[in-house]
KELUMMAR-796056 format. One line per 2 residues: number of its first residue (from 1); their letters; for each residue x, z, y of N, C-alpha, C. Coordinates in nm, 3 decimals. Layout:
<pts>
NUM = a = X:Z:Y:X:Z:Y:X:Z:Y  ...
</pts>
This chain:
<pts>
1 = xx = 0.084:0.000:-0.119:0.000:0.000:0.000:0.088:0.000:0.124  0.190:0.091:0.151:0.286:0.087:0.194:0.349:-0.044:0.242
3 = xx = 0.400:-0.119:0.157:0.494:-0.254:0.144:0.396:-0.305:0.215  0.244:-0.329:0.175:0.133:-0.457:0.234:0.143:-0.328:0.346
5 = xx = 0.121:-0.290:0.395:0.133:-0.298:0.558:0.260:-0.308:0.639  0.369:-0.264:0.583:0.475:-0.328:0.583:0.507:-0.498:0.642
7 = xx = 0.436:-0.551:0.558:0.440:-0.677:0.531:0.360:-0.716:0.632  0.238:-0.736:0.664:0.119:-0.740:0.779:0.239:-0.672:0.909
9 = xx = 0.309:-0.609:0.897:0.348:-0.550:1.067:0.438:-0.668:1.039  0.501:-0.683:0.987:0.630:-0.831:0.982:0.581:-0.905:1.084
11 = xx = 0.453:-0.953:1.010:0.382:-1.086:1.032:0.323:-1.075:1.168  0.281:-0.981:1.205:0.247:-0.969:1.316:0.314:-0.976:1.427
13 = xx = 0.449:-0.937:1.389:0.607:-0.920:1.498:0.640:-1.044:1.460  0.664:-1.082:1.390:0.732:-1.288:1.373:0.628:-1.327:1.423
15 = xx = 0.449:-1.304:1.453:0.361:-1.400:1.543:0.416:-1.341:1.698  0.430:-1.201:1.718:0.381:-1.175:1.840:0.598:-1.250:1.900
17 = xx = 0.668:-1.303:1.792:0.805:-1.321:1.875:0.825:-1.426:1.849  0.692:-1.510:1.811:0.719:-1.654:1.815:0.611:-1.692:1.937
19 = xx = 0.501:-1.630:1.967:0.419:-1.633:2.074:0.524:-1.597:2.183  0.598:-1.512:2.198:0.719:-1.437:2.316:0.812:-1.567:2.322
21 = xx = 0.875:-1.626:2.200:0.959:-1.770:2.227:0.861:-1.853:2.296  0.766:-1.931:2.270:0.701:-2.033:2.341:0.674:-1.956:2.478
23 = xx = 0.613:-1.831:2.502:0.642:-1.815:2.651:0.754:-1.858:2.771  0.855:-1.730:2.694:0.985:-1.780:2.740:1.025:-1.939:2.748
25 = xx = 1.011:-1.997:2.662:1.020:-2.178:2.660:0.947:-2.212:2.800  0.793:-2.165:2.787:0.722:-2.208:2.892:0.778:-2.177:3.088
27 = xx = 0.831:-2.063:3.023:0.881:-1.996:3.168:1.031:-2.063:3.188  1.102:-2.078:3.108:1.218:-2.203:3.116:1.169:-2.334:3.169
29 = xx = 1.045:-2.358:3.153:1.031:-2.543:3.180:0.968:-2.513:3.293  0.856:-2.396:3.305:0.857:-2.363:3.469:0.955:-2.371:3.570
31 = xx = 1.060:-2.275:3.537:1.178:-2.236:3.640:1.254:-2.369:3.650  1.278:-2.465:3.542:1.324:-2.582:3.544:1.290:-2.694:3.652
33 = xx = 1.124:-2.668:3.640:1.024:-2.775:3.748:1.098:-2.723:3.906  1.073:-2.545:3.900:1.103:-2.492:4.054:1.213:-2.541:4.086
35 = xx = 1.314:-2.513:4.027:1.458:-2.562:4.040:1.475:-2.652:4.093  1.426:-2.790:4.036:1.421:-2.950:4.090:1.399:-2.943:4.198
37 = xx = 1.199:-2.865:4.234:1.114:-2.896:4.334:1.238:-2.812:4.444  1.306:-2.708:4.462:1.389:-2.661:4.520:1.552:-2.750:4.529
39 = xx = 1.583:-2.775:4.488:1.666:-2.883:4.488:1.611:-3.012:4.601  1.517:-3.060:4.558:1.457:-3.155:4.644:1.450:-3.143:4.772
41 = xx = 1.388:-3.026:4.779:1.353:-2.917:4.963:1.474:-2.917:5.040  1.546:-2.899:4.929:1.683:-2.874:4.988:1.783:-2.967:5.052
43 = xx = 1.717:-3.075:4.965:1.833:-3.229:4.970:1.745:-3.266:5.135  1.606:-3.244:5.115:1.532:-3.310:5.231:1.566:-3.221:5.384
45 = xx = 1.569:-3.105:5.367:1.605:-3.035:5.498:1.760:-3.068:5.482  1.854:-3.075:5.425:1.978:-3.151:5.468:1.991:-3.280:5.526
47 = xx = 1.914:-3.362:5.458:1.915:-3.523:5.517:1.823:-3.509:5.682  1.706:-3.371:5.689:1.625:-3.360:5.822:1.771:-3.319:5.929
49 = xx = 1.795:-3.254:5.917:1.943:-3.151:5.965:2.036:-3.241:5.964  2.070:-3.308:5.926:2.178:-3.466:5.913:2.099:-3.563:6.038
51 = xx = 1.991:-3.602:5.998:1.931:-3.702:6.083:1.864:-3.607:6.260  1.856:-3.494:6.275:1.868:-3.432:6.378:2.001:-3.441:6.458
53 = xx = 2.112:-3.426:6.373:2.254:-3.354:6.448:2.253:-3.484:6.474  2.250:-3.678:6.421:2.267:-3.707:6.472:2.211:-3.811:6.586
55 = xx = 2.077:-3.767:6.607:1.977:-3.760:6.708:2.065:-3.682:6.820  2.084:-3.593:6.824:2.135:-3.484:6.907:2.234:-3.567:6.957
57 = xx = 2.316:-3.616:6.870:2.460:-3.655:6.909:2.455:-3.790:6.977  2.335:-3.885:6.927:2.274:-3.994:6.997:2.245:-3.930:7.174
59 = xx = 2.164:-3.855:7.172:2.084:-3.848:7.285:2.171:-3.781:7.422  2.325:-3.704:7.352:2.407:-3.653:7.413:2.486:-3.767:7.485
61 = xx = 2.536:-3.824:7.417:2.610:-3.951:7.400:2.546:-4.046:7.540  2.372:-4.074:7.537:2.335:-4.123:7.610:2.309:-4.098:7.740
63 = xx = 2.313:-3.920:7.757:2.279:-3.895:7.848:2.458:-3.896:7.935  2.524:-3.870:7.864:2.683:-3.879:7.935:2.724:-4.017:7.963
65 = xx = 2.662:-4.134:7.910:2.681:-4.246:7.957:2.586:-4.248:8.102  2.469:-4.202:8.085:2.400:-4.219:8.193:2.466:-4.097:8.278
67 = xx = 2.523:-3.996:8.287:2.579:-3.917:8.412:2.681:-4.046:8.477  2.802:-4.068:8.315:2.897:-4.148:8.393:2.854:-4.268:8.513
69 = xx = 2.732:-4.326:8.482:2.684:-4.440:8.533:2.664:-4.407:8.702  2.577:-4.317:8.670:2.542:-4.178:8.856:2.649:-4.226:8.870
71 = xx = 2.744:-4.131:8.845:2.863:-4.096:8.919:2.934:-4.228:8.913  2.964:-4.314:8.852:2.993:-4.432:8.941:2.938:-4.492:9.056
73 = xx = 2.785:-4.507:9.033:2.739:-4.550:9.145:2.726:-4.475:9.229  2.727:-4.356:9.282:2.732:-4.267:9.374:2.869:-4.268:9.442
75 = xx = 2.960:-4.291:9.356:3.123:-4.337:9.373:3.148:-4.454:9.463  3.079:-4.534:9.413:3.069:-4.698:9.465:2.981:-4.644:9.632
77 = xx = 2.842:-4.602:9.607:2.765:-4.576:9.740:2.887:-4.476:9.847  2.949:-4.436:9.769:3.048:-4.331:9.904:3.137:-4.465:9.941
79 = xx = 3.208:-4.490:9.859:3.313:-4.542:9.932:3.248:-4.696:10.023  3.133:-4.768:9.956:3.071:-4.816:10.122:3.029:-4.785:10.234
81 = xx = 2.990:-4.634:10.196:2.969:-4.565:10.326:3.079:-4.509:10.401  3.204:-4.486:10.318:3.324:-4.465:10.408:3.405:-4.620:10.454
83 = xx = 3.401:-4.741:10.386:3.431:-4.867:10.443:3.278:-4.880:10.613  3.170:-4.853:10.567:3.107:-4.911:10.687:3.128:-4.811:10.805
85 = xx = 3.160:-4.682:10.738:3.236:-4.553:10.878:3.349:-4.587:10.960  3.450:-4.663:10.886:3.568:-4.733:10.971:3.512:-4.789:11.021
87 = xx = 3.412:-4.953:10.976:3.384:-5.049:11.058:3.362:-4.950:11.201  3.229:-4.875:11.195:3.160:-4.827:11.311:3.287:-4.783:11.386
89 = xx = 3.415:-4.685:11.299:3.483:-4.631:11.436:3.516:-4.746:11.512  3.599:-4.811:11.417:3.657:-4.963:11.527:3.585:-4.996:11.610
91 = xx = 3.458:-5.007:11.582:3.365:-5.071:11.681:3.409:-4.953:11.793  3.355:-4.831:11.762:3.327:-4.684:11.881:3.493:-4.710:11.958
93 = xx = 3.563:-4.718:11.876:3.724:-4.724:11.946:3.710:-4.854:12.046  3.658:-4.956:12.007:3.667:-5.091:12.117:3.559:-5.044:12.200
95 = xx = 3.456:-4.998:12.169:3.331:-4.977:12.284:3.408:-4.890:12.378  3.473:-4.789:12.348:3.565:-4.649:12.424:3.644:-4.734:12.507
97 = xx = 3.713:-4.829:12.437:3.835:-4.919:12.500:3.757:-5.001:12.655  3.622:-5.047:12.615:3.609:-5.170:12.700:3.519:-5.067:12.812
99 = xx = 3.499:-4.994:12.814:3.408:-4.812:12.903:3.557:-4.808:12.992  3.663:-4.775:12.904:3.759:-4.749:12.953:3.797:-4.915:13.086
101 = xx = 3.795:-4.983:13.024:3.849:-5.126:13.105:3.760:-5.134:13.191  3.649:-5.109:13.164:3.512:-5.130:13.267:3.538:-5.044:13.398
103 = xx = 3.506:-4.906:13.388:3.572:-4.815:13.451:3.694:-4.841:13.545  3.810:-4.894:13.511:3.940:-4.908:13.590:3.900:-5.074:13.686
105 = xx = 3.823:-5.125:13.639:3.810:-5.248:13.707:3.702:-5.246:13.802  3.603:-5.106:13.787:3.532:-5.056:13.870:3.577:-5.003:14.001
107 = xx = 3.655:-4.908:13.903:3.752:-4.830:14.014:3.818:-4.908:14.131  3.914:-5.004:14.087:3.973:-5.111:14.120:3.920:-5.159:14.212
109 = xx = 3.797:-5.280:14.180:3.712:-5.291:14.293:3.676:-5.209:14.362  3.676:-5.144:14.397:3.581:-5.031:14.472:3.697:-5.002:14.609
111 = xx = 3.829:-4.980:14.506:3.942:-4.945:14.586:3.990:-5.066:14.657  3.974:-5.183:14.637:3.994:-5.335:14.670:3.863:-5.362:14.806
113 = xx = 3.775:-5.312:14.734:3.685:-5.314:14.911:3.666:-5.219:14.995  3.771:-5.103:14.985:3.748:-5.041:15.097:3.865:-4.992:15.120
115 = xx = 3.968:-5.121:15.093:4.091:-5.138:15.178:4.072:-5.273:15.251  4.048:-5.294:15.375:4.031:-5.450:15.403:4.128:-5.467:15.457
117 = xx = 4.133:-5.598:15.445:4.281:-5.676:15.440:4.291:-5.701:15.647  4.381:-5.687:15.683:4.395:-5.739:15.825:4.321:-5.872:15.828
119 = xx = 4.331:-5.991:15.724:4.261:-6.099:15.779:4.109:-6.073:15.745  4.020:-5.999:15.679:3.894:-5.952:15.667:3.849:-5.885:15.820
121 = xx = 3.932:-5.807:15.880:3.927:-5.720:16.007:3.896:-5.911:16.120  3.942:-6.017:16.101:3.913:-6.086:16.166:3.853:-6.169:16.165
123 = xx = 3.746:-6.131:16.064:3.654:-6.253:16.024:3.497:-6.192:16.072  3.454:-6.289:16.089:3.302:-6.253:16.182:3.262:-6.104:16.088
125 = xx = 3.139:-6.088:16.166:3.064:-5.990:16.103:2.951:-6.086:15.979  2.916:-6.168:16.001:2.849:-6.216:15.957:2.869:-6.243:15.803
127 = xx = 3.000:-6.315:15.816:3.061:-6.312:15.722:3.116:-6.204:15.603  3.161:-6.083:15.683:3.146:-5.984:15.605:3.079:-5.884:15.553
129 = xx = 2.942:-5.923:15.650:2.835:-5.869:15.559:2.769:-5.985:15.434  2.742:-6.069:15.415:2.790:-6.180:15.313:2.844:-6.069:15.220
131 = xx = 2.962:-6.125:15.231:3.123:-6.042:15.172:3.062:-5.925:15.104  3.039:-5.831:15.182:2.964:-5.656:15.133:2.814:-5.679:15.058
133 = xx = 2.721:-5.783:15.040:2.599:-5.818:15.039:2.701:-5.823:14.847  2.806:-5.996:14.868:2.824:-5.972:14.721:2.882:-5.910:14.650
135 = xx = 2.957:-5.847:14.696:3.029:-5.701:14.617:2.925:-5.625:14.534  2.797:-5.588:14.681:2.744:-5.514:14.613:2.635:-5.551:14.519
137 = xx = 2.603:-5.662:14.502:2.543:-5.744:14.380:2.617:-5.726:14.235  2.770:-5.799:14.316:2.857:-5.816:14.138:2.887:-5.636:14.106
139 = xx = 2.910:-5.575:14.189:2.907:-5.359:14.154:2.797:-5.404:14.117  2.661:-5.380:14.110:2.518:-5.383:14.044:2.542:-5.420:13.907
141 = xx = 2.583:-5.574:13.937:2.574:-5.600:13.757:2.682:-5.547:13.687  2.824:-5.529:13.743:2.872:-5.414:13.654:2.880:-5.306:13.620
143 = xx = 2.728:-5.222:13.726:2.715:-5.116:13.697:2.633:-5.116:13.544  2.533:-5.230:13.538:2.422:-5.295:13.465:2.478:-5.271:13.369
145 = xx = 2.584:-5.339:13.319:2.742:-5.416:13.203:2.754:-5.263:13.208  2.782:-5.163:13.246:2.885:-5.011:13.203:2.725:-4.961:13.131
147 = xx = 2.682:-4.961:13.173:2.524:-4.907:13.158:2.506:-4.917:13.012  2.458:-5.093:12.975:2.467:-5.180:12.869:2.550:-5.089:12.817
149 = xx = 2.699:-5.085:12.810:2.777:-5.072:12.723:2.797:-4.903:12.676  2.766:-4.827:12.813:2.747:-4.708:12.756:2.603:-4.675:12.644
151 = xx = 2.529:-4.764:12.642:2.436:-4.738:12.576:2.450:-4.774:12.454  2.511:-4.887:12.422:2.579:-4.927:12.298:2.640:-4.866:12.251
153 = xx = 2.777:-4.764:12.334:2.864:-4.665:12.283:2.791:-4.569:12.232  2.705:-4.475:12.258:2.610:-4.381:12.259:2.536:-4.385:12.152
155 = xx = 2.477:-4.568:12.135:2.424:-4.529:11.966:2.469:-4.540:11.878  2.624:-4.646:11.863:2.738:-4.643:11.766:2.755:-4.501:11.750
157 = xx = 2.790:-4.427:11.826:2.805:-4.298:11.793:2.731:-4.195:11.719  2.610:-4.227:11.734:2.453:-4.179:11.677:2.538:-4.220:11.578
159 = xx = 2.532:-4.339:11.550:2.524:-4.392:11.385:2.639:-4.340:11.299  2.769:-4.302:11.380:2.855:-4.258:11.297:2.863:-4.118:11.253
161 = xx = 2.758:-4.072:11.331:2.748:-3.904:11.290:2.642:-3.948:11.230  2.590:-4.001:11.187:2.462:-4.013:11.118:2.572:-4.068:10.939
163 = xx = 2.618:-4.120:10.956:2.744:-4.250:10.819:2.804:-4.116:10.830  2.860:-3.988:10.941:2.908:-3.897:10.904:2.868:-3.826:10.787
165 = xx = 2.707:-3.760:10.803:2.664:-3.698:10.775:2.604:-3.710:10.600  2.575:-3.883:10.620:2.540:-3.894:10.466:2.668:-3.907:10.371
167 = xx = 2.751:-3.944:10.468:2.900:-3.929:10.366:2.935:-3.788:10.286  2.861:-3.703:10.415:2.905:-3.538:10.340:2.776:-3.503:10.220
169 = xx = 2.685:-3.540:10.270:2.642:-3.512:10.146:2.596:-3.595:10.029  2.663:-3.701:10.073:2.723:-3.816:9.945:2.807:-3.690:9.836
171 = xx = 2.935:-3.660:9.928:3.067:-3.585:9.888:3.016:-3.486:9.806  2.862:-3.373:9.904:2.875:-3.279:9.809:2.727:-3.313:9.654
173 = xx = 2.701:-3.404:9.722:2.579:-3.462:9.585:2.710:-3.502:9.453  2.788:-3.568:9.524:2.874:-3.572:9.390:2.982:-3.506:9.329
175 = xx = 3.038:-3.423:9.389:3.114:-3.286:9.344:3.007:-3.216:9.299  2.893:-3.194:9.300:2.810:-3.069:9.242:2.772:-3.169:9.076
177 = xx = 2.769:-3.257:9.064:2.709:-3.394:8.950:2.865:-3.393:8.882  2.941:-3.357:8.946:3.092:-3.384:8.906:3.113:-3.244:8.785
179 = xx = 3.079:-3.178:8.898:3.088:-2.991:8.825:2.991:-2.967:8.683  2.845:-3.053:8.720:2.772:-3.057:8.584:2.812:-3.116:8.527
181 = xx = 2.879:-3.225:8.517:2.976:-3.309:8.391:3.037:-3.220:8.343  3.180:-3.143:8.412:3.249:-3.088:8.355:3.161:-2.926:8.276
183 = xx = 3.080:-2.889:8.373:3.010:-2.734:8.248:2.962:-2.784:8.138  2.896:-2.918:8.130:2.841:-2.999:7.976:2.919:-3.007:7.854
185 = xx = 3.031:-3.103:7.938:3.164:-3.065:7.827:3.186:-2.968:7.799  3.226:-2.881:7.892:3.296:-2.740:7.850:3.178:-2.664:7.779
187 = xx = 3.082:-2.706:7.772:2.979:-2.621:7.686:2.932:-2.657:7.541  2.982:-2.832:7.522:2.982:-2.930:7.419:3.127:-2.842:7.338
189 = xx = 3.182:-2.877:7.448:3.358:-2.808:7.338:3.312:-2.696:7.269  3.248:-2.582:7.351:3.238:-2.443:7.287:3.164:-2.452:7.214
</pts>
């Protein structure tokens, strides 16, 4: 009686550890599936993380071509605005020059008719009012001509403090664009 239950517990432990193998089997071909499906996840957020960094590295790339581009052309816009700043001085230097010539030939005349000559002292009156009539016509129109020309001087000048002014902050629009280049890099390096 003994032995037969004996025998019955056997049978019951070789079912219940052959039922325990096919589990285990089952839980092997499970963990097998996870494994893959994890493997897979894995390969795909590497190739996402691959195709990001080099998105990133695209879009970096583009945007430093496009700073370099600014800063050339901002480069290019200064230095026409410092070529058309000479033009203007030259001009302001000849306008100064011909103020200046105007002036001494003013002077000149002025000092030329109110020294009269001994043979002026003997010429009718008639005549030298004439004489004083056109002086003071041709003084008129070169007061007209200094006038003209001071007014010309006056807005050349406007304009070069004006070509001054966008030059400076040409200078500091692009030293500050200059400085963000360089913190980009230096922040790319680190």
């Amino acid at each position: 009686m003994e032995i037969l239950r004996l025998e019955q517990s056997k049978k019951t432990l070789n079912s219940l550890n052959m039922d325990l193998e096919k589990d285990l089997q089952r839980i092997d071909e499970a963990n097998q599936s996870l494994l893959l499906k994890i493997q897979k996840e894995e390969d795909e957020n590497n190739r996402l993380e691959n195709e990001l960094a080099r998105l990133a590295h695209l879009a970096e790339e583009q945007e430093r071509k496009e700073l370099e581009c600014t800063l050339t052309d901002k480069e290019q816009d200064l230095k026409e605005l410092e070529q058309e700043t000479s033009k203007l001085e030259k001009i302001n230097e000849a306008l100064t020059q011909g103020i200046a010539a105007l002036q001494n030939q003013l002077s000149g005349k002025t000092c030329a008719q109110s020294t009269p000559e001994e043979e002026n002292l003997s010429e009718s009156p008639e005549v030298a009012k004439m004489k004083i009539q056109q002086a003071e016509v041709s003084l008129a129109e070169q007061e007209k001509e200094l006038a003209k020309v001071l007014d010309e001087y006056e807005s050349v000048q406007r304009l070069c403090e004006a070509q001054a002014y966008c030059i400076k902050k040409y200078q500091e629009a692009l030293r500050k664009m200059e400085e963000e280049v360089e913190n980009r890099f230096l922040e790319r390096e680190v």
